[in-house]
Every structure is written in C-alpha cells, then in structure tokens.
Gaussian input, Z-matrix of N, CA and C with variables (Angstrom, degrees):
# hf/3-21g

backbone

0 1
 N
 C     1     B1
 C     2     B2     1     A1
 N     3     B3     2     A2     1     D1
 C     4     B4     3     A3     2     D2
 C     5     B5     4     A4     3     D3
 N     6     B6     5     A5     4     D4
 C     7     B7     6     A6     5     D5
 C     8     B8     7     A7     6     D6
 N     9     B9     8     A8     7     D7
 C    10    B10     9     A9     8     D8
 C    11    B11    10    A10     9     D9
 N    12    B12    11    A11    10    D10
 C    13    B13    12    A12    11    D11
 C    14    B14    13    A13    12    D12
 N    15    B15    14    A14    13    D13
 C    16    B16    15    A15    14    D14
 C    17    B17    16    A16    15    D15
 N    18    B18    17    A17    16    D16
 C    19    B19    18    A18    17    D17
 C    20    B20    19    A19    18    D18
 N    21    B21    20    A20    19    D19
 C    22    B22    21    A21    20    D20
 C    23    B23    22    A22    21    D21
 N    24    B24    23    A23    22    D22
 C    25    B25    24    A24    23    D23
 C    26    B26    25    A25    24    D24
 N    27    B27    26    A26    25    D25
 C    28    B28    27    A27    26    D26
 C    29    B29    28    A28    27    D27
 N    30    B30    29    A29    28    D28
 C    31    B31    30    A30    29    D29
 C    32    B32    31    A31    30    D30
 N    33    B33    32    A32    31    D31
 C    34    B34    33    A33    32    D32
 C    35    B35    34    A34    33    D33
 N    36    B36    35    A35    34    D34
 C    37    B37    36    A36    35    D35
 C    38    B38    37    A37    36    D36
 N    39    B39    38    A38    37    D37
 C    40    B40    39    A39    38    D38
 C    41    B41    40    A40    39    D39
 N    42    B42    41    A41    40    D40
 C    43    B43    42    A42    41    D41
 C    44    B44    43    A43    42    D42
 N    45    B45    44    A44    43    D43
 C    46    B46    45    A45    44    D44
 C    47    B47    46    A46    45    D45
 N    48    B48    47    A47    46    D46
 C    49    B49    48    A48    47    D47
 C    50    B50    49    A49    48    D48
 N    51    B51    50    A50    49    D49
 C    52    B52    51    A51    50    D50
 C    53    B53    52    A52    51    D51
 N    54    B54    53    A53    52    D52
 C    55    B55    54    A54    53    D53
 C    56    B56    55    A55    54    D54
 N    57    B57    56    A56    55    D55
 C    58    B58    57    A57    56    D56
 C    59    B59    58    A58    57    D57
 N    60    B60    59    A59    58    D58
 C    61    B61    60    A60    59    D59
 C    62    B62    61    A61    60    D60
 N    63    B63    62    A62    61    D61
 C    64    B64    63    A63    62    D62
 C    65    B65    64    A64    63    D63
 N    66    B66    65    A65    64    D64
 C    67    B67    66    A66    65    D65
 C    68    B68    67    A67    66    D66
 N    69    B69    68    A68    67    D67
 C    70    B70    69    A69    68    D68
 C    71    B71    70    A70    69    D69
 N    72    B72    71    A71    70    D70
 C    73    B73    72    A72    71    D71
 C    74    B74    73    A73    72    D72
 N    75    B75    74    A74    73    D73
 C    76    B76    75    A75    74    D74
 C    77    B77    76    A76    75    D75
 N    78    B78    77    A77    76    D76
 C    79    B79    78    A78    77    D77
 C    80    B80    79    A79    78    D78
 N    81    B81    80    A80    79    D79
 C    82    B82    81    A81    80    D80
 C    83    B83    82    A82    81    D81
 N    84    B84    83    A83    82    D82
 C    85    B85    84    A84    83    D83
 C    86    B86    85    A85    84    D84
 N    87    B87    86    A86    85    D85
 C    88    B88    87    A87    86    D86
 C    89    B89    88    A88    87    D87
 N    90    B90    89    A89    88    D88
 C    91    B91    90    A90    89    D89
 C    92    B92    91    A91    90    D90
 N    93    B93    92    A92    91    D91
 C    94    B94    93    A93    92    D92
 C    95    B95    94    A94    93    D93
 N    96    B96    95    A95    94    D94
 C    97    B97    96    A96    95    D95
 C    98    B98    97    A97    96    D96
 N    99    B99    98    A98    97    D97
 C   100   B100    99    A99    98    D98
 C   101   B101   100   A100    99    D99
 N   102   B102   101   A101   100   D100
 C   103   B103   102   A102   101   D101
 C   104   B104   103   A103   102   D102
 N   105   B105   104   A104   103   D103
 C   106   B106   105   A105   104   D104
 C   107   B107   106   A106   105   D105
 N   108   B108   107   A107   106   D106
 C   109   B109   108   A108   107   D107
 C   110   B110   109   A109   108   D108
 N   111   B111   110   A110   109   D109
 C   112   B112   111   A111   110   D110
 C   113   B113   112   A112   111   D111
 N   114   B114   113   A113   112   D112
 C   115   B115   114   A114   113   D113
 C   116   B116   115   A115   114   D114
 N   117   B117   116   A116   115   D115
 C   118   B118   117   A117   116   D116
 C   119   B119   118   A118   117   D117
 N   120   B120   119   A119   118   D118
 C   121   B121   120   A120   119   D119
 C   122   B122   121   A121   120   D120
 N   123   B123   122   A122   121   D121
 C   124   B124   123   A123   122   D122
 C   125   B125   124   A124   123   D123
 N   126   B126   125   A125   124   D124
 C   127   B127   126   A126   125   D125
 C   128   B128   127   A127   126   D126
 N   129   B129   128   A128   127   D127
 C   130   B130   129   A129   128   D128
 C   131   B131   130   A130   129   D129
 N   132   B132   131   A131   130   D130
 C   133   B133   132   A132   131   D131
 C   134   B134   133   A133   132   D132
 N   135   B135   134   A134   133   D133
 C   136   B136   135   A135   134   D134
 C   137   B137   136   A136   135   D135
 N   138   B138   137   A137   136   D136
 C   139   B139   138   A138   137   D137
 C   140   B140   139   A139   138   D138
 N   141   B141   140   A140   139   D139
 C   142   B142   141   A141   140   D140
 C   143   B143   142   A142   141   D141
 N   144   B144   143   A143   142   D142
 C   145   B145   144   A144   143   D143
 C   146   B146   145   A145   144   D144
 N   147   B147   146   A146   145   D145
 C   148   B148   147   A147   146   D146
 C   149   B149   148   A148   147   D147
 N   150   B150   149   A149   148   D148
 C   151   B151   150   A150   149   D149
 C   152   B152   151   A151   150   D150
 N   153   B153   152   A152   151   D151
 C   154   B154   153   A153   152   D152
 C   155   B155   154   A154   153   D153
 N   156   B156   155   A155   154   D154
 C   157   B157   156   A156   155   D155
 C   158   B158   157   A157   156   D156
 N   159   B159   158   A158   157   D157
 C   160   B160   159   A159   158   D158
 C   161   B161   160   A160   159   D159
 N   162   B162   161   A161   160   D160
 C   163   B163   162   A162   161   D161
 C   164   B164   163   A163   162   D162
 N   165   B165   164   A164   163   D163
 C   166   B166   165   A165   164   D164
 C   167   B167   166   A166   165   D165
 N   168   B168   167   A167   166   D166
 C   169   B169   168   A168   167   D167
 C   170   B170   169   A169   168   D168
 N   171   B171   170   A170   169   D169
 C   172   B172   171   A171   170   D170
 C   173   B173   172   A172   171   D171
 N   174   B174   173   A173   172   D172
 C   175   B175   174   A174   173   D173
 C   176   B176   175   A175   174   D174
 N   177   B177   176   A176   175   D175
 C   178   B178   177   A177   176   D176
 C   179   B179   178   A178   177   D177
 N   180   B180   179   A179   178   D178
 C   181   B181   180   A180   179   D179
 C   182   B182   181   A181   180   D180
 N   183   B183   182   A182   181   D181
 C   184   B184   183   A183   182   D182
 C   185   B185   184   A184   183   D183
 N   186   B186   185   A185   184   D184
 C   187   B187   186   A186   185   D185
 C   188   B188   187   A187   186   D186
 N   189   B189   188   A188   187   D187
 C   190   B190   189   A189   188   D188
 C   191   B191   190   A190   189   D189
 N   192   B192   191   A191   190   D190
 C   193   B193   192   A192   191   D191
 C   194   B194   193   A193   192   D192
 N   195   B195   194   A194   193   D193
 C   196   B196   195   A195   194   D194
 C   197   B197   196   A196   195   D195
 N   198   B198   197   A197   196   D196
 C   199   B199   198   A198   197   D197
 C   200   B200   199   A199   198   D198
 N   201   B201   200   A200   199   D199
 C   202   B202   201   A201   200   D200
 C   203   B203   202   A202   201   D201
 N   204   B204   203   A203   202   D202
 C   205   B205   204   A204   203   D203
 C   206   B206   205   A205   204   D204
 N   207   B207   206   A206   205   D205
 C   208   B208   207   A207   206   D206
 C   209   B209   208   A208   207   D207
 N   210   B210   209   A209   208   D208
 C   211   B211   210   A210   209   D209
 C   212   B212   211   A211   210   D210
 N   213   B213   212   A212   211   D211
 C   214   B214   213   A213   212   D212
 C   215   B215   214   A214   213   D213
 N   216   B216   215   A215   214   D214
 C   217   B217   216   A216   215   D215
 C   218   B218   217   A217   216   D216
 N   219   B219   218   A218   217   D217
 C   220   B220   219   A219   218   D218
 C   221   B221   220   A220   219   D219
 N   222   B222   221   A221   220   D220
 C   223   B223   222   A222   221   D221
 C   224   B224   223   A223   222   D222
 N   225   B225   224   A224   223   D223
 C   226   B226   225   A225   224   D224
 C   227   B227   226   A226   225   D225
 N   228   B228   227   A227   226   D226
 C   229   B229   228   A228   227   D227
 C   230   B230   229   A229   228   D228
 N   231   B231   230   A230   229   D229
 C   232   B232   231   A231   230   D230
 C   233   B233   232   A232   231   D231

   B1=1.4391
   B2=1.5349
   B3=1.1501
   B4=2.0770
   B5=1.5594
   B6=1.3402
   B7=1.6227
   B8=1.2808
   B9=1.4675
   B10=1.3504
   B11=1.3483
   B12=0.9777
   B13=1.7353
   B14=1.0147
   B15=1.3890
   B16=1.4161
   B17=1.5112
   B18=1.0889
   B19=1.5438
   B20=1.7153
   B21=1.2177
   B22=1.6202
   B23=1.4756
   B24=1.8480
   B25=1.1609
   B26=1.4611
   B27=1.6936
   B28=1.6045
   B29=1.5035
   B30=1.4658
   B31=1.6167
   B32=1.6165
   B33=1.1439
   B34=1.9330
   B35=1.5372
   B36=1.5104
   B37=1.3592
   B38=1.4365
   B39=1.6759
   B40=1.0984
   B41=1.2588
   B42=1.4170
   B43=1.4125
   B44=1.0222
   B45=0.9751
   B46=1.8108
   B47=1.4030
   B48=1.8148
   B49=1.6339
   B50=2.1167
   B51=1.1459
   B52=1.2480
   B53=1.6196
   B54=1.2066
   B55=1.2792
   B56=1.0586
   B57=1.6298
   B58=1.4706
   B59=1.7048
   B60=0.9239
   B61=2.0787
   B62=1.4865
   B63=1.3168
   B64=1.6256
   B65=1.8643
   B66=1.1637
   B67=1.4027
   B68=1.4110
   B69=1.6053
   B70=1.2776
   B71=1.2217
   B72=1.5147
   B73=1.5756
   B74=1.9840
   B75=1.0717
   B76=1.7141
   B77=1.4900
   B78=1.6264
   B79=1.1935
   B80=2.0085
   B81=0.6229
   B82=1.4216
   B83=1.6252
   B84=1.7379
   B85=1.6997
   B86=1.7016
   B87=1.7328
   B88=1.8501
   B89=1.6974
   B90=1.4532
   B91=1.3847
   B92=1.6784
   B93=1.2108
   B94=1.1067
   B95=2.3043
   B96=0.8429
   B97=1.4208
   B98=1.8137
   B99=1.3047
   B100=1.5224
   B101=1.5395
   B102=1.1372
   B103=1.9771
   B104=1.2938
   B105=1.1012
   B106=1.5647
   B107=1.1454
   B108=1.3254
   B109=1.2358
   B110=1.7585
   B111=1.5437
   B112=1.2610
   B113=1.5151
   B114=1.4018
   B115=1.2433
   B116=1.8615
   B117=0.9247
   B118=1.6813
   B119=1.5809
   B120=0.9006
   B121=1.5681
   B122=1.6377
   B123=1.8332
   B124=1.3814
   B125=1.6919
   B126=0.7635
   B127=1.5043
   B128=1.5409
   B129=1.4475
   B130=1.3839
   B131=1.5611
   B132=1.3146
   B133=1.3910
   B134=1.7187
   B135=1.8912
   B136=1.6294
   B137=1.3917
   B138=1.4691
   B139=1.5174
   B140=1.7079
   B141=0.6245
   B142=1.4105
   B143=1.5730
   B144=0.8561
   B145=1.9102
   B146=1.7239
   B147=1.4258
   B148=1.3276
   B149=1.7187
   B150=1.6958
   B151=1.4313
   B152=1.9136
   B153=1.6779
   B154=1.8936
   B155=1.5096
   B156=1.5302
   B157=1.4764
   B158=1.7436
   B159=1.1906
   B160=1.0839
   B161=1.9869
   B162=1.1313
   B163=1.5745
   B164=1.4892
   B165=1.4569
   B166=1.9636
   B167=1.2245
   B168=1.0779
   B169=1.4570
   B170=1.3263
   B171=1.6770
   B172=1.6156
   B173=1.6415
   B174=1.5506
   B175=1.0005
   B176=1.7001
   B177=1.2817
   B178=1.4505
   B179=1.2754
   B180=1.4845
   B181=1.4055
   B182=1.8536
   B183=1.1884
   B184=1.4133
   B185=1.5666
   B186=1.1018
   B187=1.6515
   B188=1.5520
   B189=1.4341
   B190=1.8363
   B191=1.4710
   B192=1.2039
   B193=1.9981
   B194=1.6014
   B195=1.3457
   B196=1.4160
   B197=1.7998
   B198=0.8348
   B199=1.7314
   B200=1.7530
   B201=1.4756
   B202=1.5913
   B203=1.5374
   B204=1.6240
   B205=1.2791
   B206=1.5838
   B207=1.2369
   B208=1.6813
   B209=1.5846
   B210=0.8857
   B211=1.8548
   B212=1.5947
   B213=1.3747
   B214=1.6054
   B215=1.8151
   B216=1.4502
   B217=1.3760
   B218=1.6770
   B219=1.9426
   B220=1.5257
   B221=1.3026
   B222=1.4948
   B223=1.5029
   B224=1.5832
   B225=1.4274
   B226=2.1165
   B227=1.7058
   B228=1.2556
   B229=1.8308
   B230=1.5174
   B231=1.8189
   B232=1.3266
   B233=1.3554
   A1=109.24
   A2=92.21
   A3=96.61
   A4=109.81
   A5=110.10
   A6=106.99
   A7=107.07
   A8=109.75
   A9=109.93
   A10=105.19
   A11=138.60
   A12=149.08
   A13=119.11
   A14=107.51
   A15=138.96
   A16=102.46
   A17=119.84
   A18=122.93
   A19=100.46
   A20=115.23
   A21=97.35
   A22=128.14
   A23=110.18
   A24=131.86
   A25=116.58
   A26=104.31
   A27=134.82
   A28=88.11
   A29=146.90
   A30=136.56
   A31=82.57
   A32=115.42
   A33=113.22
   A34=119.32
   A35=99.99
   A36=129.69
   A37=76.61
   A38=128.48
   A39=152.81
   A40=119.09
   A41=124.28
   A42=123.49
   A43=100.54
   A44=178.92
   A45=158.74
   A46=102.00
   A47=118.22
   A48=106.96
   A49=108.83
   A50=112.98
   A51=119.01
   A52=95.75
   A53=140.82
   A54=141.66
   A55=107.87
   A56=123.77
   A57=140.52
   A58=113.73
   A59=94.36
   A60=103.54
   A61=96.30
   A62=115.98
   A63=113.49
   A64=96.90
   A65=115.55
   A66=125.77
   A67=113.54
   A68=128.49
   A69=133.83
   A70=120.39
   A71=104.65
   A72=106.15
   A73=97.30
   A74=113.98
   A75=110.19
   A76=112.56
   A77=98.25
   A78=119.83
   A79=109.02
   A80=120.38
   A81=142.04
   A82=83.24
   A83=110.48
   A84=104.00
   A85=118.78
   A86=96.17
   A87=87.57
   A88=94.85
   A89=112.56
   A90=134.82
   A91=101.66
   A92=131.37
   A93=168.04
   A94=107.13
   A95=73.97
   A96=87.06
   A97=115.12
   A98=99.98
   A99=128.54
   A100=107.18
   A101=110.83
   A102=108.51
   A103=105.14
   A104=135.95
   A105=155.60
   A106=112.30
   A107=114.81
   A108=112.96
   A109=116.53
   A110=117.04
   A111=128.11
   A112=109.30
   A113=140.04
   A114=131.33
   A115=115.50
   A116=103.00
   A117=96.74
   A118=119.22
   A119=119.66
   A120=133.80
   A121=86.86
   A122=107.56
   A123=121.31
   A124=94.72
   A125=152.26
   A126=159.21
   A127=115.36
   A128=100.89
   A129=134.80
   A130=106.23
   A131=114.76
   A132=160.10
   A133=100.03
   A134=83.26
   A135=95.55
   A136=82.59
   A137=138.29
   A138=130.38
   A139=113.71
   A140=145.88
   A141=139.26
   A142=124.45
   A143=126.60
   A144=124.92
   A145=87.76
   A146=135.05
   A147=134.63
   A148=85.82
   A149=101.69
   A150=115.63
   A151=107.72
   A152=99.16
   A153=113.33
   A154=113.89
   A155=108.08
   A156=131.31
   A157=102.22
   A158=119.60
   A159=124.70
   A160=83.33
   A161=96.20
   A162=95.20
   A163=81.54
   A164=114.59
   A165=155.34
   A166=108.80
   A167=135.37
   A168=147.27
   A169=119.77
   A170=104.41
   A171=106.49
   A172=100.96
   A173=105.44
   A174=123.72
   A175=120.57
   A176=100.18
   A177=106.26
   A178=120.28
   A179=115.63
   A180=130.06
   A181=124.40
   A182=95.60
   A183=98.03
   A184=121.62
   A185=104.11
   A186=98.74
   A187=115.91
   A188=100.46
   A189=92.93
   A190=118.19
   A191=107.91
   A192=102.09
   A193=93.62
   A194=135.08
   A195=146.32
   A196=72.20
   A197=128.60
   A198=134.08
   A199=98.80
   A200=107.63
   A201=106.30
   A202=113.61
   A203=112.69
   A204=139.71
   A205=111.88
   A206=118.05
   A207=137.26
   A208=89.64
   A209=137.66
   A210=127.65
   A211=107.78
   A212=111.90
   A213=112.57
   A214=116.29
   A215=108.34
   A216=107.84
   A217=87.37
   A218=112.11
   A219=126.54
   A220=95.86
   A221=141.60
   A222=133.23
   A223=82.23
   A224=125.66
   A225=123.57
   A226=96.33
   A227=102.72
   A228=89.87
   A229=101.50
   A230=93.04
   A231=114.73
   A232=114.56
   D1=125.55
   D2=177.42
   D3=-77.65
   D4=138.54
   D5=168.12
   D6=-108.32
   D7=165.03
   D8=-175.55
   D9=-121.71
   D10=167.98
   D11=161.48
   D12=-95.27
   D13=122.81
   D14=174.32
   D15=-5.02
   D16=-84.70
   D17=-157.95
   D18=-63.96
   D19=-16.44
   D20=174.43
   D21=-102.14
   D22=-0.07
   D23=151.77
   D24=-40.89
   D25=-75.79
   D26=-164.17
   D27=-67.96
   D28=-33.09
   D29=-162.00
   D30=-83.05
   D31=-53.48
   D32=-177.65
   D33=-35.79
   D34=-60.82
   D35=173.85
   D36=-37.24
   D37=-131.71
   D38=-154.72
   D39=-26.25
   D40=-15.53
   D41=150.97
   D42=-86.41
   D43=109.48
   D44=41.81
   D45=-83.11
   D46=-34.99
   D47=169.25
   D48=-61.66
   D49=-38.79
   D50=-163.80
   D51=-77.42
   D52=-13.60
   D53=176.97
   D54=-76.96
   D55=-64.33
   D56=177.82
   D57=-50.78
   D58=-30.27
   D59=178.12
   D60=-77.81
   D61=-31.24
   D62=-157.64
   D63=-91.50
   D64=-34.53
   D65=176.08
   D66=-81.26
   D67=-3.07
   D68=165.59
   D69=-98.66
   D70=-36.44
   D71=-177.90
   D72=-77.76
   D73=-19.56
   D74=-177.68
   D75=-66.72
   D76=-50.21
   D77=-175.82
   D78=-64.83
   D79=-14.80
   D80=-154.68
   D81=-98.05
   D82=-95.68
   D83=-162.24
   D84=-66.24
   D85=11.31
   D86=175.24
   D87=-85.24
   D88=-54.89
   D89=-168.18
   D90=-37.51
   D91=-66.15
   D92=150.48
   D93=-25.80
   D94=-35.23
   D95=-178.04
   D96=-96.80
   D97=-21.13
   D98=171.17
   D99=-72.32
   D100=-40.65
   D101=-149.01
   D102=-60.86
   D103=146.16
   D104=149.38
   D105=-62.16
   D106=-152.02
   D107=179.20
   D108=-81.17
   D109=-18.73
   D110=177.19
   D111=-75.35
   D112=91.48
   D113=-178.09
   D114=-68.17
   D115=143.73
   D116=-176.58
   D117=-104.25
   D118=130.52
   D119=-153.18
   D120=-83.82
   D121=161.81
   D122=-173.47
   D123=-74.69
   D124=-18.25
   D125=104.59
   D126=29.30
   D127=-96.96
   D128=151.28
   D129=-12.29
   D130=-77.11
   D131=-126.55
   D132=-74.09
   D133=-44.64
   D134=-155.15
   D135=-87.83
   D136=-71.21
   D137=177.15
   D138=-33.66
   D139=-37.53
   D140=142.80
   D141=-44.05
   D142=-43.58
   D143=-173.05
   D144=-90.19
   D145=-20.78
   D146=-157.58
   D147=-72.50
   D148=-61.38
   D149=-142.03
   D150=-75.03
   D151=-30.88
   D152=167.04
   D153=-50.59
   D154=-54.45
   D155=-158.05
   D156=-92.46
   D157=-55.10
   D158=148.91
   D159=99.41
   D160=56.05
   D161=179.30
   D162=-167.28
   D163=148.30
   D164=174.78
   D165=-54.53
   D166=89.93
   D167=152.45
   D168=-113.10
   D169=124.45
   D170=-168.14
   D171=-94.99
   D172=170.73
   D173=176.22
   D174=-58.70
   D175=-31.42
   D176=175.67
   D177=-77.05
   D178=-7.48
   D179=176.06
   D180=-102.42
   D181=-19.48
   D182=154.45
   D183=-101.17
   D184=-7.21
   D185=165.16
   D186=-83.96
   D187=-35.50
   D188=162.65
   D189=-63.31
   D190=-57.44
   D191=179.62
   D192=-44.14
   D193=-64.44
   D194=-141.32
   D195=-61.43
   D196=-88.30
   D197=-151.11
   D198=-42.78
   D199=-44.24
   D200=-171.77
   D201=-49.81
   D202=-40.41
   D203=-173.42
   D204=-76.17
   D205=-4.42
   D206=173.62
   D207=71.98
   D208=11.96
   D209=179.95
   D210=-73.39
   D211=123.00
   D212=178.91
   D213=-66.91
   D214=158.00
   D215=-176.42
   D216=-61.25
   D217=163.13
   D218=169.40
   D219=-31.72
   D220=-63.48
   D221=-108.16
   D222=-108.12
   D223=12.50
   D224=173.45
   D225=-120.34
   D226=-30.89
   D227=-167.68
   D228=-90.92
   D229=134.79
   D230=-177.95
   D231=-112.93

C-alpha cells in the first residue's frame, strides 16, 4: 500500500472540493436558467444535481452556492 504525505492528501482534498463547487455553481445557472414558470426549490434542485452527478448534495448546500451566486430562493425569482 502506497502512503501519501500530508500536504499532497489536503492539495487532493481541495481539488475535488474545488471541482464539486465548480460542477454546482454550473449546474446551478444552467438549472436556473431552464425554469418556466414553475421555479424549483433548493429541494428540487438538490434531487436533481444528486441523480445527473450521481453523488450527495444536500439542500443546505445548494442554497449556499445558490446565495454565493446572488440567485434568490424560488419563492423571489420571477
């Protein structure tokens, strides 16, 4: 079994975090850019990027990217 060193663990770490932010915020202004007249709640939002990506993202985590991105919750965007 290979070990790795510390500092090239945590640089790993933060590229796969910096990927996942980059594949949420994408996923985010297409989704968002899609809606009709039915706006889709971070709810919605997150069961959707779950089922594409096929990896666990909570609701509380696309409402933070969503806020970072200045996009209002469903119940402001018109």
């Amino acid at each position: 079994m290979k070990l790795m060193k510390k500092k090239n663990f945590y640089t790993n770490q933060l590229q796969i975090k910096k990927s996942l932010r980059t594949k949420i915020y994408e996923f985010l202004k297409d989704e968002i850019k899609k809606e009709g007249i039915k706006k889709k709640s971070d709810e919605e939002l997150s069961n959707i990027f779950n089922s594409e990506f096929d990896t666990k993202v909570s609701r509380k985590t696309i409402a933070k990217y969503r806020e970072e991105l200045n996009i209002p919750s469903s119940i402001n965007r018109k």
